[in-house]
NURO-64682 format. One record per residue: residue in one letter; x, y, z of N, C-alpha, C in turn; residue number from 0. Coordinates in Angstrom, 2 decimals, padded with zeros to 5 digits, always signed. Layout:
! residues N
REC:A:X:Y:Z:X:Y:Z:X:Y:Z:NUM
...
//
This chain:
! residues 79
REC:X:-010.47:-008.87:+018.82:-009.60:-008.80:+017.66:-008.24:-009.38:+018.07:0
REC:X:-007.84:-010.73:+017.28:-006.35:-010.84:+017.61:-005.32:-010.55:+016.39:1
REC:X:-004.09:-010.30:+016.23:-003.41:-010.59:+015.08:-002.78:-012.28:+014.75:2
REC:X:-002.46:-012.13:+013.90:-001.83:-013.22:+013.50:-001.27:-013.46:+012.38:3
REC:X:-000.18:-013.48:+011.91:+000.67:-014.02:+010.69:+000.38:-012.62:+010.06:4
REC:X:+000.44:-011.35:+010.71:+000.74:-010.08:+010.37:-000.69:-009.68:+009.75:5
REC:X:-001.91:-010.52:+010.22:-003.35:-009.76:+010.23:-004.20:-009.64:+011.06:6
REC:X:-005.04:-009.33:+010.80:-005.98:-009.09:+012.30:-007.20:-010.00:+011.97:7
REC:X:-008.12:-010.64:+012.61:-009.17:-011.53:+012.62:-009.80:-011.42:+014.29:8
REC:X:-011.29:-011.76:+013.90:-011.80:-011.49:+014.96:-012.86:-013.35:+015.20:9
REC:X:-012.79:-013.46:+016.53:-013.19:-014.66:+016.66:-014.81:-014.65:+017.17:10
REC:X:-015.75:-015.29:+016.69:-017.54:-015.69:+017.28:-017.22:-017.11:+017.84:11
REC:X:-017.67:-017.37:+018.65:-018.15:-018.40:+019.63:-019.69:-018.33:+019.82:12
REC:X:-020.46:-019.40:+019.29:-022.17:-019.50:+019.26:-022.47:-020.68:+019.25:13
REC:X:-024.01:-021.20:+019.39:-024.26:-022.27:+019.62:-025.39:-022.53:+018.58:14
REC:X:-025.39:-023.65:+017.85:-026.20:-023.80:+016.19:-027.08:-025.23:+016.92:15
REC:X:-027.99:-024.56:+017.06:-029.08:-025.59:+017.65:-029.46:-026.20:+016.15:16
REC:X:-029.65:-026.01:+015.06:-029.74:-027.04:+013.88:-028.90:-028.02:+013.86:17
REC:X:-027.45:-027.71:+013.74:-026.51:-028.75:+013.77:-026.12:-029.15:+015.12:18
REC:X:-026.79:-029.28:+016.76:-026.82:-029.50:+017.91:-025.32:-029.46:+018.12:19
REC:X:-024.64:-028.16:+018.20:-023.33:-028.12:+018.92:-022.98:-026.84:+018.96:20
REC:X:-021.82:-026.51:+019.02:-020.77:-025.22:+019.23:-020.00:-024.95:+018.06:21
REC:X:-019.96:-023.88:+017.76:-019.20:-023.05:+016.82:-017.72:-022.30:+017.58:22
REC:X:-016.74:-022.22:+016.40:-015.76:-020.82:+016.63:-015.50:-020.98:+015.39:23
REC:X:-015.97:-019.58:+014.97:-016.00:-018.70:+013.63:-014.73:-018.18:+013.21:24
REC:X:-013.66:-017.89:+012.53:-012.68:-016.60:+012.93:-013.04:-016.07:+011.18:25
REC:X:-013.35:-014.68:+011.23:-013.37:-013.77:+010.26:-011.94:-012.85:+009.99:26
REC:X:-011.01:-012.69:+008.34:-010.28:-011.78:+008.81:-010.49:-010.45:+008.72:27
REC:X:-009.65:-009.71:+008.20:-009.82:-007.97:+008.36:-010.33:-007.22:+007.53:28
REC:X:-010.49:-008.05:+006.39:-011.49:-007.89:+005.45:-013.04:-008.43:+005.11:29
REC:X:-013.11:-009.13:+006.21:-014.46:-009.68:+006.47:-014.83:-011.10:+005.95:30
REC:X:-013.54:-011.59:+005.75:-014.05:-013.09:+005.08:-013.91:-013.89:+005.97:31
REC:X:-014.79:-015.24:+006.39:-014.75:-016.13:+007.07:-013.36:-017.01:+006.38:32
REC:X:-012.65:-017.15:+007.72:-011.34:-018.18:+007.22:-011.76:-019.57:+007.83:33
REC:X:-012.57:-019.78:+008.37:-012.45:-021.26:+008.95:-013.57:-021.14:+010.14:34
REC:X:-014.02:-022.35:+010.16:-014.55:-022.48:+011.49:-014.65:-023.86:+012.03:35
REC:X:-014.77:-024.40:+013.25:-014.61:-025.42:+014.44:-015.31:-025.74:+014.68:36
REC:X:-016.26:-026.63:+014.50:-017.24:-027.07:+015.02:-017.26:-028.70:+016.03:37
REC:X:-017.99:-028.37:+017.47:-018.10:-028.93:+018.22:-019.63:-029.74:+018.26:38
REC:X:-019.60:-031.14:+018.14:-020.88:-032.08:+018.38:-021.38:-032.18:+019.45:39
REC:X:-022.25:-031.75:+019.97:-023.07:-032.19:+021.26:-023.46:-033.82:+021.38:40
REC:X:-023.70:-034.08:+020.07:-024.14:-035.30:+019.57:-023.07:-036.29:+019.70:41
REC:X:-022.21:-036.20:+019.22:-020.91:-037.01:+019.46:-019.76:-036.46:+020.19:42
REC:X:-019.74:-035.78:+020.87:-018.27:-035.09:+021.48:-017.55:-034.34:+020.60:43
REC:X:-017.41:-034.61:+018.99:-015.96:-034.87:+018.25:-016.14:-033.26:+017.46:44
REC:X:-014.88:-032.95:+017.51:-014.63:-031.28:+017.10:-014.22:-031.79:+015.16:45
REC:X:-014.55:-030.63:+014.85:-013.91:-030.73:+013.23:-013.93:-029.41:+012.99:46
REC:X:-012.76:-029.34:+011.96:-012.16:-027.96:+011.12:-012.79:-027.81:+010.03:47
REC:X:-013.15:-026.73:+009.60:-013.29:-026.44:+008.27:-012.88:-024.96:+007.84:48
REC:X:-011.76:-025.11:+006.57:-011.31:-024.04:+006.25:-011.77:-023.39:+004.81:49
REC:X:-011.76:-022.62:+004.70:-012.93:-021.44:+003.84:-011.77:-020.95:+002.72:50
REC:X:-010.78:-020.85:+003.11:-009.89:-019.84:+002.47:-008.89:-020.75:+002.15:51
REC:X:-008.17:-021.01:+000.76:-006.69:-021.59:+000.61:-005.82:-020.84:+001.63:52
REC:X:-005.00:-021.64:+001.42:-003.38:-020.79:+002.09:-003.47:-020.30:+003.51:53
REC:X:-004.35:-020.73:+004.54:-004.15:-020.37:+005.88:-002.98:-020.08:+006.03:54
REC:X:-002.49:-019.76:+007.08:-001.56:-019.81:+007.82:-001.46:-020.74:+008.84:55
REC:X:-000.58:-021.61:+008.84:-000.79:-022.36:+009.77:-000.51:-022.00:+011.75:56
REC:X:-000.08:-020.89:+011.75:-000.40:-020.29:+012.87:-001.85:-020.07:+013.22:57
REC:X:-002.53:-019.82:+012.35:-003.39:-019.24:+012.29:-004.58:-020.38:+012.87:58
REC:X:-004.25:-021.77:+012.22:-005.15:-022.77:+012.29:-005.00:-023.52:+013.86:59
REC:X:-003.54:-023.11:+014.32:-002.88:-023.75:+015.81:-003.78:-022.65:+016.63:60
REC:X:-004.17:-021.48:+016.12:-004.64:-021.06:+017.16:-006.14:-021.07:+017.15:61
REC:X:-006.95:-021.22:+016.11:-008.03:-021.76:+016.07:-008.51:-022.83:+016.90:62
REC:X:-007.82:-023.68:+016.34:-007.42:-025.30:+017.34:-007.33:-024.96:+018.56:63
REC:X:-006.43:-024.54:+019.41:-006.06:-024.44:+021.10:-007.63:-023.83:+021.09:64
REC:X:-007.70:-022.37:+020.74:-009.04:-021.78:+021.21:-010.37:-022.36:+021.72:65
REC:X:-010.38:-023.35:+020.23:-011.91:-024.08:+020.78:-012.04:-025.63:+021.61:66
REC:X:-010.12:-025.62:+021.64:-010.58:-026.60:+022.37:-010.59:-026.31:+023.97:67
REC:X:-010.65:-025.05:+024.21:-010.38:-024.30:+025.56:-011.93:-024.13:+025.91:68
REC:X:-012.45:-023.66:+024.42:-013.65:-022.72:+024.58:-014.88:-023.59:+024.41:69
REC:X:-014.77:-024.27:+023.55:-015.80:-025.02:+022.65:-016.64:-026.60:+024.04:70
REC:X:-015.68:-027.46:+024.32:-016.49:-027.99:+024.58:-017.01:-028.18:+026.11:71
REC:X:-018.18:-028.69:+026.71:-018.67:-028.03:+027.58:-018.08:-028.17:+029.11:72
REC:X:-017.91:-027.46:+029.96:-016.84:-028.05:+031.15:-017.99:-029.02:+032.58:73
REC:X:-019.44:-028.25:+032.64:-020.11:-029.20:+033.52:-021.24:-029.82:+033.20:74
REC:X:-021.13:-031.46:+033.72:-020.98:-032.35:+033.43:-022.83:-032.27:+033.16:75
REC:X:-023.44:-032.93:+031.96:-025.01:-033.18:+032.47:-025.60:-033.64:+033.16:76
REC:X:-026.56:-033.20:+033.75:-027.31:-033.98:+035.12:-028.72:-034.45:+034.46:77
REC:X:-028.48:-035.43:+034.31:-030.10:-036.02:+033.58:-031.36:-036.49:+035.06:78
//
């Protein structure tokens, strides 16, 4: 659970073998999905998608840093 812009939201990190990549979810305190990050296995390339008008834009900077900390993969493939 972190706060942010005076609410609380909780963050999922998972992996969506349909769409072959990485997720970060953030839900807020009422249970609604505000956005989520999705990472391509397929292409490298991260994208936002936001659920809710009126983010906060704190809210989205920290989405952002998070998955790009979390999300994409650190060792290297060995084919």
């Amino acid at each position: 659970m972190i706060e942010l812009a005076g609410r609380n939201y909780e963050a999922t990190i998972g992996s969506d073998v349909q769409r072959d990549g990485m997720y970060l979810e953030l839900v807020d305190q009422d249970k609604h999905v505000v956005g989520e990050i999705f990472f391509s296995d397929v292409d490298g390339e991260m994208a936002i998608t936001l659920c809710q008008p009126g983010v906060p834009i704190e809210v989205v900077e920290w989405m952002i840093a998070r998955a790009k900390v979390r999300l994409p993969p650190t060792d290297p493939v060995v084919s």
